[in-house]
C-alpha positions, 0 to 999 in steps of 0.5 A: 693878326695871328702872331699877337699873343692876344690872338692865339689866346683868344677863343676863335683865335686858332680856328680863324687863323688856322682857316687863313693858312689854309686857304692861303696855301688853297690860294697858292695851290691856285696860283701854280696853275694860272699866275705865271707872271708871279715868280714867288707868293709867300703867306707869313703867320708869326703863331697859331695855338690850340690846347693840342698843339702849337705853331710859330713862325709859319710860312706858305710859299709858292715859286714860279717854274714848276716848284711844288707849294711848300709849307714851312713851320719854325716851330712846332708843339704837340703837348710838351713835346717841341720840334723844330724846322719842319718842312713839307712839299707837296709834289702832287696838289689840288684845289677843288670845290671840295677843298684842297689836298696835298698827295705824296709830299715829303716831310723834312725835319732840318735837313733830314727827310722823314721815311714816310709819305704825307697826305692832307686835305682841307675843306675851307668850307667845313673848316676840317683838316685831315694829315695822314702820314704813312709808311712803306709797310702800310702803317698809318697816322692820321691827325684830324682835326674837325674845323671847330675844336676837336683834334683826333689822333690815330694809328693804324698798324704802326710799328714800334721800330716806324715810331722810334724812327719817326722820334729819333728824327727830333729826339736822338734818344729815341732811337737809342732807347729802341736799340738798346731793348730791340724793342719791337711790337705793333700799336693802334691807337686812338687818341681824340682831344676835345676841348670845352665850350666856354665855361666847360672843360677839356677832355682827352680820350685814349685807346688802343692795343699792343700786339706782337711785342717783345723786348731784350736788353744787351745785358740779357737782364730784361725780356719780353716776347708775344706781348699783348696789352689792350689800354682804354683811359680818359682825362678831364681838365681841371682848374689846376690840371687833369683828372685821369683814369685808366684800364689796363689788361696785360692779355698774353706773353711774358716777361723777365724783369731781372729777377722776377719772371712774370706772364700775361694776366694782370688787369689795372684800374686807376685814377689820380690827378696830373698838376703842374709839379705833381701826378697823383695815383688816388687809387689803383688796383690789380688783379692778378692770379694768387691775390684776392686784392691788391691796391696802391695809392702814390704820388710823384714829381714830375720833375724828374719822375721821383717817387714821393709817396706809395701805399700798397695793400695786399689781402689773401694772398696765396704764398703757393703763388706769390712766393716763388714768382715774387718773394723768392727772386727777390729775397733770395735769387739764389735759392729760387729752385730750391724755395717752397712756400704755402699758406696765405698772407696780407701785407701793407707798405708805406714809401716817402721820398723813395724810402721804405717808412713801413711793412706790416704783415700777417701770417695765416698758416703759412709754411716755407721749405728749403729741398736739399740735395738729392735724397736730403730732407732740407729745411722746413718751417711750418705752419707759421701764423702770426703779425709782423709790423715794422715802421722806420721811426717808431718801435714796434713788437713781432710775434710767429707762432711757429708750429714745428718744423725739420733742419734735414732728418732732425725733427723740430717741435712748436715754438714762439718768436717774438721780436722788437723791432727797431729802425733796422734792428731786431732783438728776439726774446729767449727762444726754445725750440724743441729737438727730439727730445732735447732743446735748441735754446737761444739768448740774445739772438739779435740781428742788423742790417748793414750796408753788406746786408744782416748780421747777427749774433746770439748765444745757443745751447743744446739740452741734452739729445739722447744719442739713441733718437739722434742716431735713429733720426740720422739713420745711424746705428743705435748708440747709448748716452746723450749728446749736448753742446754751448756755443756761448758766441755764435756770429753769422752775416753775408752768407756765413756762421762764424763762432767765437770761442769753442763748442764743446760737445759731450759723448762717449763719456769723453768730449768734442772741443771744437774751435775755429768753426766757420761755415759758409752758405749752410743751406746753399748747394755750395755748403763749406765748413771749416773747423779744428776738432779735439775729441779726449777721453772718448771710451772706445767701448761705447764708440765700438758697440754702437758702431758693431766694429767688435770689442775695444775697450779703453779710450782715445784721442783724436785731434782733427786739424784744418777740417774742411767740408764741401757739402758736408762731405770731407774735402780735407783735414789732418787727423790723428787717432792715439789712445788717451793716456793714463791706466785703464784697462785695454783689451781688443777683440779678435772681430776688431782686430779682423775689422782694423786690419780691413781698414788698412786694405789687402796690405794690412794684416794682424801679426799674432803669436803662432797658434794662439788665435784660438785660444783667445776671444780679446788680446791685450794691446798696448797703445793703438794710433792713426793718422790720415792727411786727407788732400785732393782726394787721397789719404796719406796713412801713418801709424802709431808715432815710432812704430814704422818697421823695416819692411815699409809697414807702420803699426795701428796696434802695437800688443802688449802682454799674452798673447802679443798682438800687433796690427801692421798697414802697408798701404800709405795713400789711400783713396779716401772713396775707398776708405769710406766704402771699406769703413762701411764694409768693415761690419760685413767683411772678414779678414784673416790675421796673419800668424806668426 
């Protein structure tokens, strides 16, 4: 009767055909204590369905000579979840007015035993049924089921590791799963399933807490210990699936989640619906530190669990906190260290089909900082307040007023960003940002994402900076004029600013032409410049007055090739310093002189007429050059072009008219940290010409 398909959807169906497998097992139970003349009792039921669970093909067999009663079930299901050849035998039985038991049996599943021990008892009277299956470790699971229709699960204890082991008997993923995260952990939990009445509806109540728990996969990326989670939820059925709730408290432990780093704290409360093809979020939200609400709305596929629909809302939030737990390892991994955030925010977010269809974000006194080396100021923005909206398919403007700021010593005043946005591209209007006193001035500045991340190029001009607050800002001596530049095609993108064309920089009445210039991680720790500098026509008056090197007056060229920078120190070039032509007058004072000697070490000395050193204050000089290669740490130093003498010497100044006067160096390879300590001792130190 039970195996008609009728049957097992009928409404006493299952309770009935569940009472006649149970009192045949009874029945059989009996028979291995007084029917010796029977060699085997078999008891066949082709199906047996519960809104829980379901069972095919289900045989209760006895064979005479001591065999313990069997139980076998061809197939079993427990929600969508589906195991097959299960066998169960039961050393120890008895039948007693209050019911039947089965003590100590032993589960198989095909031809593999489960490490546990099974224990059941059936009150034929009552109709109730209780399965209790344990573990060595004391660990239990208990399946209860009251006669009529309310099915109750529990666990007691039970070990993360005792669960895979009990699935990976049915499902070898399980086990791998466990084992790729050597996950570990202990789980209570109760689980109570009552179906309705006729006309009502079913109900499924779930509690229970995660202690002790912890994960580590291979690869180092993921990590948890000393997890702790309490869950408590419920679901109703409905006419086309479930309605849910659920709370949920993440009570203590922590996480690394590659790249985000998170602690115990966090409290869930949701609600949704589950359909045939769909699982619905209406409406969820968290509470977490540096957030005064944080809600989200989706929709998914249950086939294949694809995202189709997600909104997020987050208001006040406290950048203090979510910009270095959440925004930083996200944005900028690399910079987290280093990344300081201030102020508060709110956001939205919008997902279709997994793709990101809209952010709007508002600002309110929001800073950002980037710390630099050690003894450097780094780069700060800040307070920033204003609104930022993007959506994929639509165009949209941003405003940011942006309140000042600093790039290392360099001050920033006030200014404005405002941007169209569009699909993944922005355009910014002109922007000022002022500079000291100058003016840091961008046109076309534009940006893009690509595939290898955004790229961007734009058009800067420097206003003219007086060098007497730029030196000051930097920590410089004092010096005249100002400074100014135009980098008509400036390109930046994957971590690197590249410029097209040149940069021309006036000072000291002369200029810098510089080309090829392409930095690398310009606000990393790992910086890397590389540029060709041509400076012409610098006057050597200026450059030595505001420097205290003594007197040179005149002018000079240097050309700098093959420049490289590693954290904006000098790591290599090819340098070479001659004076510019043309007629101009060129006088060096005996301070000067004294201070160049300094430069080339204890082999350098001046070579004067005897006995006219005290009797001039400035010499005449006919032309002055210097070269230095600069590699793996040292200097290689050369002098003027055709100057080298017999003796080994090179000249840096050779004289020219009353008195004569020549600069002579002898030490070619030069520690470049020692030549950097004597520039920076040259203003304290004095040297002695030699007299000739």
């Amino acid at each position: 009767m039970c195996s008609r398909p009728e049957a097992s959807r009928g409404q006493a169906g299952p309770g009935r055909c569940l009472v006649l497998v149970l009192l045949g097992l009874a029945l059989l139970l009996g028979c291995a204590r007084s029917a010796r003349a029977i060699d085997r009792l078999q008891l066949s039921v082709g199906a047996l369905a519960h809104p829980a669970f379901e069972l095919h093909d289900v045989e209760l067999g006895f064979a005479a000579g001591g065999s313990p009663p069997t139980l076998r079930i061809g197939r079993l299901r427990v929600g969508s979840t589906q195991w097959q050849g299960i066998q169960l035998v039961c050393p120890q039985s008895s039948l007693a007015r209050d019911g039947v038991a089965c003590l100590a049996g032993a589960l198989h599943a095909g031809t593999r035993r489960m490490p546990l021990q099974v224990d059941f008892k059936f009150d034929p009277v009552q109709r109730n049924l209780r399965v209790d299956l344990r573990w060595p470790s004391g660990a239990k699971l208990s399946l209860i089921h009251d006669g009529e229709r309310r099915f109750e699960v529990r666990l007691s204890q039970v070990a993360i590791d005792e669960l895979a082991m009990l699935a990976a008997v049915f499902d070898d993923g399980a086990a791998e799963v466990r084992r790729r995260y050597a996950a570990s952990g202990r789980l209570d939990a109760r689980l109570v399933w009552t179906p309705s009445p006729q006309g009502g509806r079913d109900i499924v109540r779930v509690d229970g807490r995660l202690s002790e728990a912890g994960f580590g996969s291979e690869d180092g990326l993921h990590a948890a210990e000393q997890l702790a989670l309490s869950f408590d939820g419920a679901a109703t059925a409905t006419a086309s699936g479930w309605d849910w709730q659920l709370q949920a408290a993440w009570e203590q432990g922590e996480a690394y989640l590659h790249p985000l780093y998170l602690q115990a704290g966090p409290v869930l409360h949701a609600r949704g619906q589950v359909g045939a093809e769909q699982i619905h979020v209406e409406t969820a939200s968290l509470a977490m530190e540096g957030v005064q609400q944080l809600a989200l709305s989706a929709s998914a596929s249950r086939n294949g669990f694809t995202l189709d629909t997600l909104a997020v809302s987050l208001a006040g939030g406290d950048l203090a906190v979510l910009g270095p737990r959440w925004f930083a390892p996200l944005l900028a991994p690399a910079l987290v260290e280093r990344l300081r955030f201030a102020g508060s925010m709110s956001a939205g977010l919008t997902m279709k089909a997994g793709v990101l269809t809209g952010v709007d974000v508002v600002f309110d006194q929001a800073g950002v900082s980037l710390a630099g080396a050690v003894g450097d100021r780094g780069l700060a923005f800040g307070p920033v307040s204003g609104h930022v909206p993007w959506q994929a398919n639509a165009p949209t403007q941003a405003d940011l007023r942006i309140e000042g700021g600093h790039w290392e010593a360099l001050s920033l005043g006030a200014f404005d960003v405002s941007a169209h946005l569009e699909g993944e591209r922005a355009r910014f209007s002109p922007m000022r940002v002022p500079v000291l006193d100058g003016v840091l001035a961008f046109e076309g500045l534009e940006l893009r994402r690509l595939a290898e991340g955004w790229q961007g190029h734009a058009g800067v001009v420097l206003e003219p900076v007086s060098m007497l607050a730029l030196t000051e800002a930097l920590g410089l001596p004092p010096m005249a004029g100002v400074v100014s530049a135009a980098l008509p095609g400036v390109r930046f993108g994957s971590g690197e600013l590249t410029l097209d064309g040149a940069l021309v920089v006036s000072v000291f009445d002369g200029y810098l032409h510089v080309t090829g210039l392409r930095v690398s991680e310009p606000f990393g720790l790992a910086s890397h410049l590389q540029a060709d500098v041509e400076a012409r026509h610098i006057d050597l008056g200026q450059l030595t007055d505001a420097f205290s090197f003594g007197s040179i007056t005149g002018f000079a060229d240097l050309d700098l090739k093959g420049l490289e920078l590693v954290r904006w120190r000098p790591t290599r070039f090819e340098a070479r310093l001659a004076s510019s032509p043309g007629d101009y007058r060129r006088r060096i004072s005996q301070r000067a002189v004294q201070n160049i000697s300094a430069l080339g070490g204890a082999g350098a000395v001046a070579a004067l007429q005897r006995g006219l050193l005290g009797m001039f204050e400035t010499f005449g000089y006919r032309e002055l050059g210097l070269r230095c290669v600069l590699a793996n740490g040292v200097c290689d130093m050369a002098g003027i072009p055709g100057g080298d003498r017999a003796d080994g010497g090179f000249r840096i100044v050779r004289g020219g008219g009353i008195p004569a006067l020549d600069v002579i160096g002898y030490n070619r390879r030069v520690d470049w940290p020692e030549l950097v300590g004597r520039i920076q001792r040259v203003i304290e130190d004095n040297v002695t010409p030699e007299l000739r």
